[in-house]
C-alpha positions, 0 to 999 in steps of 0.5 A: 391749098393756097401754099401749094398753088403759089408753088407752081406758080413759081415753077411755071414761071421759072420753067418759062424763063428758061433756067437750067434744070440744076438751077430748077432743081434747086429752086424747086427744093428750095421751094419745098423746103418753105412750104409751112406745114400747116396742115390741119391736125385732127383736134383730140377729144377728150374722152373722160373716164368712166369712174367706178361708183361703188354701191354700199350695201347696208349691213344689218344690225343684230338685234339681241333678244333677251333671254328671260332666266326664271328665279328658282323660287327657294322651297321651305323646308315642311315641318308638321308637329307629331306631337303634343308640344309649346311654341316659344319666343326664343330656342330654347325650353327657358323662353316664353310660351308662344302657342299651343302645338298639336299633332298634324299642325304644319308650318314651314321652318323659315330660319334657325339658331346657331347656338341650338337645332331649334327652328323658327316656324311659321304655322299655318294655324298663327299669324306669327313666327315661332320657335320649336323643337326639332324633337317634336316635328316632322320635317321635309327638307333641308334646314341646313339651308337656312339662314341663322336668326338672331334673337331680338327680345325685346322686340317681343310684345313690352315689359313693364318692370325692367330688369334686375338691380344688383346683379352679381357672381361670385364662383367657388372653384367650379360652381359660379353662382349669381345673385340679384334682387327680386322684382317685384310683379303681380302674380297675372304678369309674373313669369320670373327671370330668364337666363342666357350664359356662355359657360365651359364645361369638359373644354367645350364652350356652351349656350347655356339657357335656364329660367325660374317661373316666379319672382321669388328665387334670386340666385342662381348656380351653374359649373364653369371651369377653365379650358375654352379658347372664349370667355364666359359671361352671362345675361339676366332679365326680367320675364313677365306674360308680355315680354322681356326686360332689356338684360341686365349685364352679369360681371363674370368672375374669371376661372 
């Protein structure tokens, strides 16, 4: 405001002294022209910017339940003896007498042998596991299913005796005969000798068992002949009513 009144001042004056209108005009352009232009100008405000803060939203976490798969219990076969007959210690006819059967005694068949059909049972009526002819049980299931069991003689109550010294073969074309020397037991524990062979006859090769109830016959005669793809051999122990002798290794004479 105090620009603009000092410039009609100077107009005033200068209309007094009487100055020509070009020489007015000029001045008074003149003038103009100086006028600072320091006009206030309007002050700026910042305005901020809104800034957009997204909300998060919180995913939930998947918990898993379990689920629970039952274990199919495995179902023995049945088996119930329909006859008069002997559980042995071993699968075979050769073994020890285990127990007496007797028609309706049920067990459940629990594993088998790979060499012969026969079963290994546990009887209801025993407390302990035993062999038995298929021939002379009923059976319900499959004993297909079953696992092979091997043969642990030895693990079968005790043997005082030992096995067979001087054990030998000799063959003659096809009949192998084995010799040994007798051991000596009392009568109440005798139970003679027990053999296991793997012999060919017919091209077939066999689990061959036999057995003699006394110590007094020491040889033994079996056909072996030529043609199967495994060798034969043959093992001889000592049997008395408590159990097996370790097995005395028989020197099989080749075909």
């Amino acid at each position: 405001m105090k620009i603009f009144r000092l410039t009609a001042l100077i107009s005033l004056i200068l209309t007094a002294c009487g100055a020509s209108p070009t020489e007015q005009a000029t001045l008074t352009a003149t003038a103009i022209v100086a006028i600072p232009t320091d006009t206030p100008q309007p002050a700026l405000t910042f305005t901020p910017t809104e800034t957009f803060t997204p909300t998060i939203t919180a995913t939930p976490t998947t918990t898993l339940t379990p689920t629970i798969t039952a274990t199919p219990t495995f179902a023995f076969p049945v088996v119930t003896v329909n006859q008069q007959a002997h559980c042995r210690y071993g699968p075979s006819k050769a073994y020890l007498h285990a127990a007496d059967l007797y028609p309706g005694d049920v067990g459940t068949a629990r594993q088998r042998f790979v060499y012969s059909k026969w079963l290994y049972v546990k009887f209801d009526k025993l407390g302990y596991f035993c062999w038995v002819a298929p021939s002379v049980v009923d059976v319900v299931g499959d004993v297909n299913t079953l696992e092979y069991k091997e043969l642990h003689l030895q693990s079968i109550g005790s043997n005082m005796y030992g096995p067979p010294q001087n054990v030998y073969a000799v063959r003659d074309g096809k009949k192998v005969t084995i010799h040994w020397d007798k051991v000596v037991m009392t009568n109440d524990d005798d139970r003679g000798y027990l053999l296991e062979l793997f012999v060919c006859q017919n091209g077939a090769y066999i689990w061959w068992t036999d057995s003699y109830p006394d110590q007094f016959k020491t040889s033994y005669t079996v056909t072996d002949e030529a043609g199967c793809n495994f060798p034969s051999s043959g093992k001889l122990y000592t049997v008395e009513k408590h159990g097996f002798s370790e097995a005395a290794i028989i020197n099989w004479p080749p075909p």
